[in-house]
C-alpha positions in Angstrom: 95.6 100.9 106.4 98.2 100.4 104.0 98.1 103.5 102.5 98.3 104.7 105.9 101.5 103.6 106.6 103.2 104.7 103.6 102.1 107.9 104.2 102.4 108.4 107.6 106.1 106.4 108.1 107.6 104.4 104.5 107.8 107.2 102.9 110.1 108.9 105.0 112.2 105.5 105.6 113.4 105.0 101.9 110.0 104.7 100.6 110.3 101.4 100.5 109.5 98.0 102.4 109.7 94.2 102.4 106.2 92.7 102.2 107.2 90.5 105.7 107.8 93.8 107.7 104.3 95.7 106.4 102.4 92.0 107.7 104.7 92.3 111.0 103.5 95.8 111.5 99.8 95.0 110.4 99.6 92.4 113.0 98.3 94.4 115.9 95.6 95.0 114.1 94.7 91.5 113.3 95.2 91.5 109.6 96.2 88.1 108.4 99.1 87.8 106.1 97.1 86.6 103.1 94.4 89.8 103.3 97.6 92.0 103.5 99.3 90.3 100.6 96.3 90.4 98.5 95.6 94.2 99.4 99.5 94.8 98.8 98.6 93.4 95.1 96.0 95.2 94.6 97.6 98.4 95.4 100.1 97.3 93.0 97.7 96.5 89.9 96.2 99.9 90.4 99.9 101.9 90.0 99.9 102.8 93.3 103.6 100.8 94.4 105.7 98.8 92.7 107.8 96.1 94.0 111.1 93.9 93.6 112.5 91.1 94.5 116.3 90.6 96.4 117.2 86.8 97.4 113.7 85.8 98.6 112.3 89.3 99.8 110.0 91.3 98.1 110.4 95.2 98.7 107.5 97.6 97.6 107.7 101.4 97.6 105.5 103.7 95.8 105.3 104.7 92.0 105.6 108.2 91.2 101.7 108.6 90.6 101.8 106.8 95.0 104.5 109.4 95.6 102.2 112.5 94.2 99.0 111.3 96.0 100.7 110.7 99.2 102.0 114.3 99.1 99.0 115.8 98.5 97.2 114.1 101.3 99.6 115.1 103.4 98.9 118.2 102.6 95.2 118.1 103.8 95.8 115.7 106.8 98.0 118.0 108.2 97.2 121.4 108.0 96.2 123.6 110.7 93.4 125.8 109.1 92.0 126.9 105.8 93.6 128.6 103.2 92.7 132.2 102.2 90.1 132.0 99.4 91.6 133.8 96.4 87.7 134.4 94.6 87.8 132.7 91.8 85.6 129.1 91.0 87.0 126.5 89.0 84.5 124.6 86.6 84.9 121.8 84.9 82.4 120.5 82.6 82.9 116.4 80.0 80.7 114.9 77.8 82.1 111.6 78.0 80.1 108.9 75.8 78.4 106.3 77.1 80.5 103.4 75.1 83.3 105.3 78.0 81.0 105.1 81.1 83.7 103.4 83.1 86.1 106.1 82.7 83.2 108.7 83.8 82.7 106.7 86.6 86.3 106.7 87.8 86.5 110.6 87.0 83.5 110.8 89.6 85.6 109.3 92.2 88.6 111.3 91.4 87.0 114.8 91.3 85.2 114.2 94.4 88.7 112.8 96.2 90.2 116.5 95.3 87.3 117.9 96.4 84.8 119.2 93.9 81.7 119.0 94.2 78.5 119.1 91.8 76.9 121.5 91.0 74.7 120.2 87.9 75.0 117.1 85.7 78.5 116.8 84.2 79.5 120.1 86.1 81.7 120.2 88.4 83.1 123.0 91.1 85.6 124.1 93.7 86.9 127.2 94.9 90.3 125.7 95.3 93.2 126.2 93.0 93.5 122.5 92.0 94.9 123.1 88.4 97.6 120.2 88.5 95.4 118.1 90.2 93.1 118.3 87.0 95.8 118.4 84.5 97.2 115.2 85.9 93.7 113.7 86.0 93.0 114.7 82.7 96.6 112.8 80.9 96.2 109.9 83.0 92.4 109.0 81.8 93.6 110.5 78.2 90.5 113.0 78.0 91.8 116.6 76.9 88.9 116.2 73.8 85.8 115.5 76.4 87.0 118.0 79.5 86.5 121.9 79.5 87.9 123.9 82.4 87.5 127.6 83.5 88.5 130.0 86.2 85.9 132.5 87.1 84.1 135.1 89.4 80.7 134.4 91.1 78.6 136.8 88.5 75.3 135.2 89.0 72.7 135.7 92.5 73.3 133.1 94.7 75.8 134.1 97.3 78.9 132.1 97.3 78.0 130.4 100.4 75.2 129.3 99.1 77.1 127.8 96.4 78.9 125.9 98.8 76.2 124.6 100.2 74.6 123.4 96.9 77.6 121.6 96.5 78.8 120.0 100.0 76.6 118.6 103.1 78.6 120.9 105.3 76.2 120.3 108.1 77.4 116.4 107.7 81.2 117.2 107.6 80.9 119.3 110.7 79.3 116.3 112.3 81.9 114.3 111.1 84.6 116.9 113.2 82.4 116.9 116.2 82.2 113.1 116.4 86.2 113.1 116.1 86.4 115.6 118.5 84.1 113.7 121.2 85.8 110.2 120.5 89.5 111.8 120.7 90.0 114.8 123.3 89.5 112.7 126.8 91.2 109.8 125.4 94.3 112.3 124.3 94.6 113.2 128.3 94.3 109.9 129.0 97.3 108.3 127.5 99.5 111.4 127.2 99.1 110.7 131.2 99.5 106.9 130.5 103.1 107.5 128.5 104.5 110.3 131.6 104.0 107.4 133.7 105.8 104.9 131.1 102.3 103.2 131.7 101.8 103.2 127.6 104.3 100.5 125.5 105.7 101.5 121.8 103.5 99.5 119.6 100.4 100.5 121.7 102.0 104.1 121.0 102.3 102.8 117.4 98.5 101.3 116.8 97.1 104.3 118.8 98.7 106.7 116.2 98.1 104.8 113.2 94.4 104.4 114.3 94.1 108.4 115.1 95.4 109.3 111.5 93.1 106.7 109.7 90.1 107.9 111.6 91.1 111.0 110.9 91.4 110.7 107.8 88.1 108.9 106.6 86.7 112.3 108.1 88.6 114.6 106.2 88.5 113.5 102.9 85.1 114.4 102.7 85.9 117.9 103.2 86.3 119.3 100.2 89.2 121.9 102.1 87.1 125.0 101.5 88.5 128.4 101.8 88.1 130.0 105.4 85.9 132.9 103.8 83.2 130.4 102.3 83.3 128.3 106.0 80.1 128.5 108.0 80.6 130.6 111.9 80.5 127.5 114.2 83.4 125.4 111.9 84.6 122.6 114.1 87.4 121.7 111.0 90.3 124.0 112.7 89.4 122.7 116.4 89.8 118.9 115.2 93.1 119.7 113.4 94.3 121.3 116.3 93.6 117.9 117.9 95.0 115.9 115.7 98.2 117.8 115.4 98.5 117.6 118.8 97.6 113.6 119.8 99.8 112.9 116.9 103.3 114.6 118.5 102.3 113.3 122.3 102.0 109.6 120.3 105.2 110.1 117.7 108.2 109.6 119.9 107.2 105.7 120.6 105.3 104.9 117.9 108.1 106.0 115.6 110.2 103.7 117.8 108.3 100.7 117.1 108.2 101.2 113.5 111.9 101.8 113.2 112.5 98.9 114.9 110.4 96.1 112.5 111.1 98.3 109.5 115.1 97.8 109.6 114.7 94.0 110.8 113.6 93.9 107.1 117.1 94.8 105.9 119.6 93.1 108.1 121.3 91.9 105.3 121.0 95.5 103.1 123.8 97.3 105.1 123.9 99.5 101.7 119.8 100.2 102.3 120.5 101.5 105.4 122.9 103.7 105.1 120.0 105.3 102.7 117.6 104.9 105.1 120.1 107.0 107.3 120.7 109.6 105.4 117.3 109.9 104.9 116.5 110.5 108.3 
């Protein structure tokens, strides 16, 4: 939820926020202040943000390695349909050692997170041009003698949807779409309805949103954001982004409100903050 706010609002507020105003704005959700604390911690062990302290107050904002992996899920929350595949695979293939299984294990999670999939033991896939992706995962673990990585053309005689297939539970990812689809379009009429009538407050506005884009998101992230050419006919991907995109603008105007309004209470003695936080807006 965390991550979700930074993403989805602090990062476009100065990119940074004191600790009181994130358990403020956490409260509608009934997170306590010492779970949000210890999370916040967490987050900052892992190189994720990084905080300092002014009087009393601490302020965290995200690192540079935060910065680059909020952009690039922004990138994949909201796009409107697939990219044009371009025909090539990209392979990667370690032999990590054993003494170094934690570092495999954490490569797993990564490679899977950008959305390759496996295709064999210690061989990975996508059709997606992820080069920088791998590049930065590669420096950050330190493992440019244990990784090989190609670009190439399907040569072989499975078809490259069947590739695909090998690789991703697509039949489970469209059920993931359909079930966001069912839970989502009525209750979109619903409250657009609701906030005509004024019937719908800012912070419900606010929770609604936040809830929509971290639902959302648990879904999409295990697409693998596979080229339109390699999709299956009945894709229900570009019908839930559709939905998204479009519960997210009816809900933005208040819910934006709300969050302005407990994110500066956390600098009324930073006049200098925001005037930053102005210009950044």
């Amino acid at each position: 939820m965390i991550f979700t706010l930074f993403g989805d609002y602090i990062r476009y507020y100065g990119n940074e926020i004191w600790v009181g105003s994130l358990i403020k704005l956490l409260e509608p959700f009934d997170h306590n202040e010492q779970s949000i604390r210890s999370a916040v911690s967490r987050m900052s062990k892992q190189g994720w943000v990084v905080s300092r302290k002014e009087a009393n107050k601490s302020y965290y904002s995200l690192t540079e390695r935060g910065k680059k992996r909020m952009k690039e899920a922004a990138g994949r929350i909201y796009r409107m349909e697939p990219a044009k595949w371009d025909g090539k695979w990209r392979t990667l293939l370690y032999t990590i050692p054993e003494e170094r299984r934690h570092i495999r294990d954490e490569l797993r999670k990564e490679l899977i997170w950008s959305g390759f999939g496996l295709l064999s033991n210690g061989v990975w896939i996508t059709p997606n041009p992820l080069k920088e992706q791998i590049y930065d995962i590669i420096d950050k673990y330190d493992i440019k003698e244990d990784v090989y990585f190609f670009e190439a053309k399907n040569e072989g005689f499975q078809v490259n949807k069947q590739i695909i297939r090998s690789c991703w539970d697509i039949d489970h990812i469209n059920m993931l779409y359909e079930k966001f689809i069912h839970a989502y379009e009525e209750k979109m009429i619903a409250n657009a309805m609701k906030i005509e009538r004024g019937d719908m407050s800012d912070q419900e506005c606010f929770v609604e949103r936040t809830l929509l884009v971290h639902y959302y998101r648990k879904s999409l992230f295990v697409d693998p954001s596979i080229p339109k050419e390699l999709l299956p006919e009945k894709w229900l991907g570009e019908r839930a982004a559709k939905l998204f995109n479009e519960y997210y603008q009816i809900l933005a105007t208040k819910a934006n409100a709300f969050f302005k309004a407990i994110y500066l209470a956390g600098y009324d003695n930073c006049p200098k903050q925001k005037q930053i936080i102005a210009k950044e807006e």
